[in-house]
C-alpha positions as CSV (number, residue, x, y, z in Angstrom):
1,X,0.0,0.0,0.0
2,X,1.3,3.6,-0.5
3,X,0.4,6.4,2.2
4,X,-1.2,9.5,1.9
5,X,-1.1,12.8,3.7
6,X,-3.7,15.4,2.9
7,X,-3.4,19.1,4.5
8,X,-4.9,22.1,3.7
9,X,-2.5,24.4,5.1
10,X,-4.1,27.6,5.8
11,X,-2.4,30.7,3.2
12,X,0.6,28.5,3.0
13,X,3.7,29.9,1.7
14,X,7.1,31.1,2.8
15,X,6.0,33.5,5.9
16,X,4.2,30.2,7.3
17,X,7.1,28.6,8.0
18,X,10.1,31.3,7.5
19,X,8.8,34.4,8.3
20,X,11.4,37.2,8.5
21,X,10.0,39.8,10.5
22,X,10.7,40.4,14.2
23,X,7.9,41.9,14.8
24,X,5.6,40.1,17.7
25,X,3.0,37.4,16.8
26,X,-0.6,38.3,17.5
27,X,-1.4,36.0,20.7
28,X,2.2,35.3,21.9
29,X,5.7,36.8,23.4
30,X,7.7,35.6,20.4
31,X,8.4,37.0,17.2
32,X,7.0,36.2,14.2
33,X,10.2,34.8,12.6
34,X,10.5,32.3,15.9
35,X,6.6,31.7,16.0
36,X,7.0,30.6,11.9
37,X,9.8,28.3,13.0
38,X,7.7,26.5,15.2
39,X,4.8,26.3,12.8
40,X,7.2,24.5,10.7
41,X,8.5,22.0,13.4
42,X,4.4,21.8,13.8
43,X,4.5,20.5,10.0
44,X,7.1,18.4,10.2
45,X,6.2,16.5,13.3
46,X,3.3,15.6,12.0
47,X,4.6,14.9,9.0
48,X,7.5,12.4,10.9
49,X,4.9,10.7,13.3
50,X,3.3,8.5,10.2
51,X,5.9,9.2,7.5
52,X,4.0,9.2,4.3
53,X,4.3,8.2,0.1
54,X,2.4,11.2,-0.8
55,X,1.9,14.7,1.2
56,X,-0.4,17.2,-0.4
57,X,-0.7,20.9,0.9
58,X,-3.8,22.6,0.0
59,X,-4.1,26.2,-0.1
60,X,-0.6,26.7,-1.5
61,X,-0.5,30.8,-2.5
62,X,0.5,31.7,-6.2
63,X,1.4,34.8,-6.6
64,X,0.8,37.0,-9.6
65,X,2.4,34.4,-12.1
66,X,1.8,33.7,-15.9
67,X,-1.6,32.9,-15.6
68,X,-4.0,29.7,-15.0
69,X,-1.4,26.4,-15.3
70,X,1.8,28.5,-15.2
71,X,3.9,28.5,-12.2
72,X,3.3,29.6,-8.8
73,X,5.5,32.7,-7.6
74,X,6.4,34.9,-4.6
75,X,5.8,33.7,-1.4
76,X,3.9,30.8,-2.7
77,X,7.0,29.3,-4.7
78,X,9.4,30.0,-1.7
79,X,7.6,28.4,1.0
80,X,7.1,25.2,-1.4
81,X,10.5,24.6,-2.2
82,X,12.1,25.5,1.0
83,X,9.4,22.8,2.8
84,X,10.9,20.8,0.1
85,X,14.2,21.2,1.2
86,X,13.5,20.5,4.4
87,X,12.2,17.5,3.7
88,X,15.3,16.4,2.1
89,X,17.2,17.7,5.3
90,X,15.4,15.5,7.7
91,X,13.7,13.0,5.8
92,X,16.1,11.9,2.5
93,X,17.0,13.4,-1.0
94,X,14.5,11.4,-2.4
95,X,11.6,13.5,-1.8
96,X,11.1,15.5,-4.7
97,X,7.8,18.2,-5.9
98,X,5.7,18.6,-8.4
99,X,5.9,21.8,-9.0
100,X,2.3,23.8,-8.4
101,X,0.5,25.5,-11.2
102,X,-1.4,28.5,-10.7
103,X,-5.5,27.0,-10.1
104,X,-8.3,29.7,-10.9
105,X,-8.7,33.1,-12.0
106,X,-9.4,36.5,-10.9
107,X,-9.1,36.6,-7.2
108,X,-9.9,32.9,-6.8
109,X,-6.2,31.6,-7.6
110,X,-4.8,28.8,-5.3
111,X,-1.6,26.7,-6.1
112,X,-1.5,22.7,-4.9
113,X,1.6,21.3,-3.4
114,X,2.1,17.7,-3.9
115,X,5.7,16.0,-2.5
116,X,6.1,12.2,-2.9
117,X,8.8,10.0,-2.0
118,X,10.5,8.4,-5.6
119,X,12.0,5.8,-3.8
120,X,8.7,4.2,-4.1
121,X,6.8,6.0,-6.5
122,X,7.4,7.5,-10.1
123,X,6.0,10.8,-10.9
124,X,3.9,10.7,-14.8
125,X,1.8,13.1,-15.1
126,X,-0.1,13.1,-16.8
127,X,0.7,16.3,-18.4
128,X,3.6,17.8,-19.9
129,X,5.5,21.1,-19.0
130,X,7.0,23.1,-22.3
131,X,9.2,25.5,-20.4
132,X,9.1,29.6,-19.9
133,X,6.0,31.2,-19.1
134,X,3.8,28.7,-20.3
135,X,0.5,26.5,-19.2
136,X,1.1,23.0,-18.6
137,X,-0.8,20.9,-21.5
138,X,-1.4,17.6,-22.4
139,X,2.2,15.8,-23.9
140,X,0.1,15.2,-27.4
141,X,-0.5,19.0,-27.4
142,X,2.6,20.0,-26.7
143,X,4.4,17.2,-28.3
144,X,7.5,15.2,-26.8
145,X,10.0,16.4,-28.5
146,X,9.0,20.2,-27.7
147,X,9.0,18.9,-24.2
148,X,10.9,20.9,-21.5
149,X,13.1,20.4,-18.3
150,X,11.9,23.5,-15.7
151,X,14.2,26.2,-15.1
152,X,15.5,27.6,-11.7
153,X,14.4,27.6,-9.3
154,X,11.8,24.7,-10.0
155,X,14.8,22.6,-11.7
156,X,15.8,20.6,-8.7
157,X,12.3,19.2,-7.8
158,X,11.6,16.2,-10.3
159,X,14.7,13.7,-11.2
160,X,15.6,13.5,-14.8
161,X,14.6,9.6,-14.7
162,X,12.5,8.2,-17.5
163,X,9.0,6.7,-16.6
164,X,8.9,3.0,-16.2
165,X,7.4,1.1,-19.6
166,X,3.9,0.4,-20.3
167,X,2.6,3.5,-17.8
168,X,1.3,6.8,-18.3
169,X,4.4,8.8,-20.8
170,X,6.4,5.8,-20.5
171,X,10.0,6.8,-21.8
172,X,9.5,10.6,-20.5
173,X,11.4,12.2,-17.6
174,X,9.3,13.1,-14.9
175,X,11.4,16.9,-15.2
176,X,9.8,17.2,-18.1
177,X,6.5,16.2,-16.9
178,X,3.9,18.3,-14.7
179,X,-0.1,18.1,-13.5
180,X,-3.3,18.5,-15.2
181,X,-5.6,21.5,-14.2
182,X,-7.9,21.5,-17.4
183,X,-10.4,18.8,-17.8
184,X,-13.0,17.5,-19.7
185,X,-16.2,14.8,-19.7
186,X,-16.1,11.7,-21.5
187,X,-16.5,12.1,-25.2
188,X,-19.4,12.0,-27.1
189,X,-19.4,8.8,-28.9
190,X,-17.6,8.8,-32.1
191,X,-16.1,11.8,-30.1
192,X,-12.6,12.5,-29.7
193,X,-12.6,15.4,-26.5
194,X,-15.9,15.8,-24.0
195,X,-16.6,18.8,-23.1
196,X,-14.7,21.8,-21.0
197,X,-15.4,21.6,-17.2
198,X,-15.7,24.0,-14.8
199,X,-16.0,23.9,-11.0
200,X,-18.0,25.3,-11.5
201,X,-17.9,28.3,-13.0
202,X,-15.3,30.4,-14.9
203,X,-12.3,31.6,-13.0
204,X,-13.1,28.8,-10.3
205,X,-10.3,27.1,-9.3
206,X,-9.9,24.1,-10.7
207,X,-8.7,20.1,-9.1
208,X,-5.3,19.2,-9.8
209,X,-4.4,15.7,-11.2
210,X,-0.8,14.2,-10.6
211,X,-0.3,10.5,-11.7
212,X,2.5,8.1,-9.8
213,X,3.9,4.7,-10.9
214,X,3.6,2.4,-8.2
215,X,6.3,-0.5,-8.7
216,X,5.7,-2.4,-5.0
217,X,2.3,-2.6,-6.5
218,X,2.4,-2.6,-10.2
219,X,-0.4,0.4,-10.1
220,X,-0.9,3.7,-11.5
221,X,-2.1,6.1,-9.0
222,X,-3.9,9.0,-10.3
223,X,-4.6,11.7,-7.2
224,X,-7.0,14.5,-7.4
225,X,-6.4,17.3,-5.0
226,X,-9.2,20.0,-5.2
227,X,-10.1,23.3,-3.0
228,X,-13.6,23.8,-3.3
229,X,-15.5,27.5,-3.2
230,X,-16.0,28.3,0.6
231,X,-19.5,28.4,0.9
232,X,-22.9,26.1,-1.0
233,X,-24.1,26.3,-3.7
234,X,-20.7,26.6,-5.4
235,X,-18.7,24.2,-3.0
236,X,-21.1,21.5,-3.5
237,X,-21.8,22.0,-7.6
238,X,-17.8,22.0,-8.2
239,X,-17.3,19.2,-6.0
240,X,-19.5,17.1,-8.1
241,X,-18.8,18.6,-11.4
242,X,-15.3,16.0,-10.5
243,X,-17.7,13.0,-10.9
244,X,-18.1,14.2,-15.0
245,X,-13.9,14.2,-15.1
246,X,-13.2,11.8,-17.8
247,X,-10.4,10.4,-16.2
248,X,-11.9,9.7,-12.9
249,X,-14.8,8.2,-14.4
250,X,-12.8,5.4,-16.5
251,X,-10.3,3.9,-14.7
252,X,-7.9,0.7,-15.9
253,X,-8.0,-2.6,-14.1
254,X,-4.4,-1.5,-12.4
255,X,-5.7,1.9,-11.4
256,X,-6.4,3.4,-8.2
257,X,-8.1,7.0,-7.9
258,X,-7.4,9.3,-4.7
259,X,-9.9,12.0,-4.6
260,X,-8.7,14.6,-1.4
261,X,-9.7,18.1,-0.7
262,X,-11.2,20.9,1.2
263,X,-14.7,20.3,-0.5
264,X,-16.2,22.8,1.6
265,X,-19.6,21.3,2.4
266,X,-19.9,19.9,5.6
267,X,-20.7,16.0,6.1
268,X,-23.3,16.8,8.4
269,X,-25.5,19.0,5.6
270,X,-28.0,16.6,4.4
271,X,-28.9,18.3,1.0
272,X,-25.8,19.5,-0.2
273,X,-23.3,16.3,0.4
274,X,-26.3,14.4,-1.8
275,X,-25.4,17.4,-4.3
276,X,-21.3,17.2,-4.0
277,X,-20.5,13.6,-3.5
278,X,-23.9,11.4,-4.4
279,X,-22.6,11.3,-8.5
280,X,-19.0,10.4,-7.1
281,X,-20.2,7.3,-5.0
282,X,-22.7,6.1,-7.8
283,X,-19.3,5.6,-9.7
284,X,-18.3,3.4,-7.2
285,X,-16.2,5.6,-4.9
286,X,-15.7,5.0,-1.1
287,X,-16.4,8.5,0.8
288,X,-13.9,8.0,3.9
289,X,-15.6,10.3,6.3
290,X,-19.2,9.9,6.0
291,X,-22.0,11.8,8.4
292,X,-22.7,11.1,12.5
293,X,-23.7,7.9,13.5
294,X,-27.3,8.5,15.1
295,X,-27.5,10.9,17.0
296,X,-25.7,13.3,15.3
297,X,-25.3,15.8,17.5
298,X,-22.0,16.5,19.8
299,X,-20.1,14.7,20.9
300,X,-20.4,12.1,17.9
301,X,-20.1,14.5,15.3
302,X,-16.7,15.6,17.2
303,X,-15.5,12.4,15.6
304,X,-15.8,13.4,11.8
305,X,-14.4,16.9,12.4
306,X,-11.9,18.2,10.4
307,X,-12.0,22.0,11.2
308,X,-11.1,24.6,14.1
309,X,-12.0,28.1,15.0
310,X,-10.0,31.1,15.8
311,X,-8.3,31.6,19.1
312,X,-9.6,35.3,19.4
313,X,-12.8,36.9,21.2
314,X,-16.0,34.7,20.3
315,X,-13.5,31.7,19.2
316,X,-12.7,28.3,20.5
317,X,-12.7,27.4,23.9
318,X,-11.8,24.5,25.9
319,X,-14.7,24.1,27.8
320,X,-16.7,20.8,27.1
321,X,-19.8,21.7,26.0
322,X,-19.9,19.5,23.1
323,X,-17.8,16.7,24.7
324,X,-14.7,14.7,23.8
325,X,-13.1,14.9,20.9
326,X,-14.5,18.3,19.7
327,X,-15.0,20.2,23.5
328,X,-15.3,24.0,22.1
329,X,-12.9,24.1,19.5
330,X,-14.0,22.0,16.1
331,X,-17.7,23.9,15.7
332,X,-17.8,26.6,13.0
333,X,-20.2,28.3,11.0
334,X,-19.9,29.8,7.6
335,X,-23.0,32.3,6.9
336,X,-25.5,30.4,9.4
337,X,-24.2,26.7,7.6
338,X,-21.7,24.1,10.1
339,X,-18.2,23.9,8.3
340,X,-17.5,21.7,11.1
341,X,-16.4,18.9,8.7
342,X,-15.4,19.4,5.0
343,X,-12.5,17.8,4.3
344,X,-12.3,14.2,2.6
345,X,-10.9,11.6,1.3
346,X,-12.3,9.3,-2.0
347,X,-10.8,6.1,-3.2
348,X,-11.7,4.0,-6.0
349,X,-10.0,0.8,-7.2
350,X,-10.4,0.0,-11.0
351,X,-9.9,-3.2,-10.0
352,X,-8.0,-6.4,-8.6
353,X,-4.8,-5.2,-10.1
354,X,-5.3,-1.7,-8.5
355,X,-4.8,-3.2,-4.7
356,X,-7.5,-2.1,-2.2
357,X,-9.2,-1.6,-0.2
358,X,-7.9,1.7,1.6
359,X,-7.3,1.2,5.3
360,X,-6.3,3.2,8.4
361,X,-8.1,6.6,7.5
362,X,-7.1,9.0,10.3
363,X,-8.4,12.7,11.1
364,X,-5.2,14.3,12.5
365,X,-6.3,15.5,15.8
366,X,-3.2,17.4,17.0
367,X,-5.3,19.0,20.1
368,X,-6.8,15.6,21.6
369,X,-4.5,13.3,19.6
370,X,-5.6,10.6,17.1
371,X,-6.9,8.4,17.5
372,X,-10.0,9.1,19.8
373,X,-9.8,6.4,22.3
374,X,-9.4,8.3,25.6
375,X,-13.1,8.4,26.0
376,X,-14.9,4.9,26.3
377,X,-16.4,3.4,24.9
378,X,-16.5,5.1,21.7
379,X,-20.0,5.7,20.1
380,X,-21.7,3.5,18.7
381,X,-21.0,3.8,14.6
382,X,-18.1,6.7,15.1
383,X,-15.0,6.0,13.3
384,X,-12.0,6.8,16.0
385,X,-9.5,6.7,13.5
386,X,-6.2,4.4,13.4
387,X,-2.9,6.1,13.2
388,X,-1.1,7.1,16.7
389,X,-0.7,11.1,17.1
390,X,0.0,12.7,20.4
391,X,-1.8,16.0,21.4
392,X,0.9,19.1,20.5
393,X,-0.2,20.9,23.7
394,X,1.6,21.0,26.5
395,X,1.4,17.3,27.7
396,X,1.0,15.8,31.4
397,X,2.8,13.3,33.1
398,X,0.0,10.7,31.3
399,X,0.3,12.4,28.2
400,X,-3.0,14.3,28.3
401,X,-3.1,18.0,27.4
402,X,-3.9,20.0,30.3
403,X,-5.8,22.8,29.0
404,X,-8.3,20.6,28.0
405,X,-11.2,19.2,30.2
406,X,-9.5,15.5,29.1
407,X,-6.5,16.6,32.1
408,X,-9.1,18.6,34.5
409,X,-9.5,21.7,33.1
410,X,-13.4,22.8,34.0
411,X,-15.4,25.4,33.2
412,X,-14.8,29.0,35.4
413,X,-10.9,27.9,36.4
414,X,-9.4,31.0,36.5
415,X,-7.5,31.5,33.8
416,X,-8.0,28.2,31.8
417,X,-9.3,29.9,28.9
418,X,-6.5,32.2,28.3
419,X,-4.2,29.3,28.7
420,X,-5.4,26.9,26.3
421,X,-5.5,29.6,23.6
422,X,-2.2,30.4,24.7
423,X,0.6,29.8,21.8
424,X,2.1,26.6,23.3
425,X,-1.3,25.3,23.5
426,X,-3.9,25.7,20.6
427,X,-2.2,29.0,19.6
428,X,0.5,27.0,17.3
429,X,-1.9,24.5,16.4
430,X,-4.0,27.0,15.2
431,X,-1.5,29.4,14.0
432,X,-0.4,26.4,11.3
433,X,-4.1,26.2,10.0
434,X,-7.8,25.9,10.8
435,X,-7.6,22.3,9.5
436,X,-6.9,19.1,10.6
437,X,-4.9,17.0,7.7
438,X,-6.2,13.1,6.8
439,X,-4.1,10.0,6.3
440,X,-4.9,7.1,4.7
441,X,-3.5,3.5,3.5
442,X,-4.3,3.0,-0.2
């Protein structure tokens, strides 16, 4: 199986994890070039404690750029390849990045960050990338001998190795390769192209589409990281405009799909998951984080959230009004709507040559800790998760955050609320991004 690592990374970019500035973050003593540096020891703890094939960081910032498909710049660009390097530093030089495209239009642009390990996997695709200022395209487009390597400061990401026969651009080096942001539905019969999607409008931005040889396994994987709009009807129209994507609709009998994203409609909301993800399951995909067990109210719906509020006035708290794993943290709103849970995962196997089934799908709980089995029994029906991660508070002697009502902390103890927003409590966590990440075994 090969290991995947979903994060949408709130603004993610250089400042994130390497800001300059000395001047003090909002909600602690430090500065904001210390506070960065422990966002980024945030990142890469979490990254360490399940070490993964695939990570993919959602809400990657683009810059001004060359337009939709061109590269991302600025900040964007910087904090992508230096989390690159870093990777390399502490975890091997064989993690290498696809290098993110610009996703969107207007002011709707978002860039996708997807790092994989190529000891294990083979980067294909399953577009190609024909240098300078231009759009990635299909390799029959741009045709392979036209083809380019990218240029600084993208030209150390992908090795110049040539993709394993009978795959996707077999005899193609991955350098010269890059991921598909234009798509289109299944052709019309007799039909050579379907027709133009958006997601769903003009400008929208766009899923991304990376595709990985898999040699343990003899498998293509083809990944879809998307970024919905951030509120219904948009969020839940895109999301299911990706069940029309020709390629995600036919699959080979060695092919596994990976749908992740920030879909922006909570699992909760009845009418509008029917609407985003109803098409996508008819296809024969497995929705990893589906809504409450009965009741589904807190605390069982705690167990499918994937998204915090704000430590300021009005923002999470630690008390435990909706009870463990959730307390007064993971319950948000979006104009009157619960965004408590909108992040996914989808897998589809095209069949017994693509491996499957997925296993050991885990909401990254860095507050409680994953997975949610210091309350029992669990609820009937919840899922508690799989993968071990400890809290990132301040821990004690059992290993139990003490600003949360898990260690004693109760409602009126003076001063309990100030502490757990406090930066070595939920202010880092926070601080990194209102979102939990997801792992999964595919």
């Amino acid at each position: 199986m090969a290991r995947v690592l979903y994060w949408n990374i709130e603004q993610f970019g250089i400042n994130k994890i390497n800001n300059p500035s000395m001047v003090r973050q909002t909600g602690s003593t430090l500065s904001k070039n210390v506070a960065s540096g422990q966002r980024l020891w945030h990142i890469l703890n979490t990254f360490f404690l399940n070490i993964p094939d695939i990570f993919v960081v959602v809400e990657t910032s683009t810059g001004a750029g060359n337009g939709e498909g061109s590269l991302i710049t600025a900040g964007g660009r910087d904090g992508a390849l230096e989390l690159l390097n870093l990777l390399r530093v502490y975890f091997g030089n064989q993690w290498k990045l696809v290098p993110p495209l610009i996703l969107g239009g207007g002011n709707k642009t978002e860039g996708i960050s997807v790092y994989y390990n190529s000891n294990n996997l083979s980067f294909s695709g399953p577009w190609g990338w024909q240098g300078a200022a231009n759009s990635s395209d299909s390799v029959a487009n741009i045709g392979v001998p036209n083809l380019a390597a990218y240029a600084a400061p993208w030209n150390n990401c992908l090795p110049a190795v040539a993709v394993p026969g009978g795959n996707i651009n077999a005899g193609i080096n991955s350098n010269r390769l890059a991921g598909q942001w234009q798509f289109r539905g299944v052709p019309p019969l007799g039909g050579v192209s379907g027709p133009l999607l958006n997601f769903p409008a003009m400008n929208y931005r766009p899923p991304f589409l990376t595709t990985f040889w898999d040699a343990a396994n003899n498998r293509t994987i083809k990944l879809l990281s998307y970024h919905a709009p951030p509120h219904n009807p948009a969020a839940a129209n895109g999301t299911n405009t990706i069940s029309q994507i020709d390629e995600i609709i036919n699959l080979g009998a060695n092919e596994v799909a990976v749908i992740v994203g920030d879909f922006n409609v909570d699992i909760n909301d009845a009418p509008n998951v029917a609407t985003a993800y109803n098409n996508l399951i008819g296809l024969g995909y497995t929705r990893h984080i589906n809504p409450s067990p009965a009741p589904a109210t807190y605390p069982v719906q705690g167990y499918v959230s994937t998204h915090m509020k704000h430590g300021g006035k009005r923002g999470a708290t630690p008390w435990n009004t909706n009870g463990y794993p959730a307390y007064g943290y993971a319950v948000t709103e979006f104009r009157g709507r619960n965004t408590s849970s909108i992040d996914n995962i989808l897998t589809r196997y095209g069949g017994l040559g693509a491996g499957g089934p997925a296993a050991n799908m885990t909401i990254v709980n860095r507050i409680t800790g994953s997975p949610y089995n210091r309350v029992m029994p669990i609820p009937a029906g919840a899922a508690p998760g799989a993968l071990a991660y400890n809290s990132a508070m301040v821990l004690n002697a059992l290993g139990e955050p003490i600003a949360l009502p898990l260690a004693g902390i109760a409602p009126g103890n003076v001063g309990a609320l100030s502490y757990f927003r406090g930066w070595d409590n939920y202010g880092k966590i926070r601080s990194t991004s209102d979102h939990m990440a997801l792992i999964i075994d595919i």
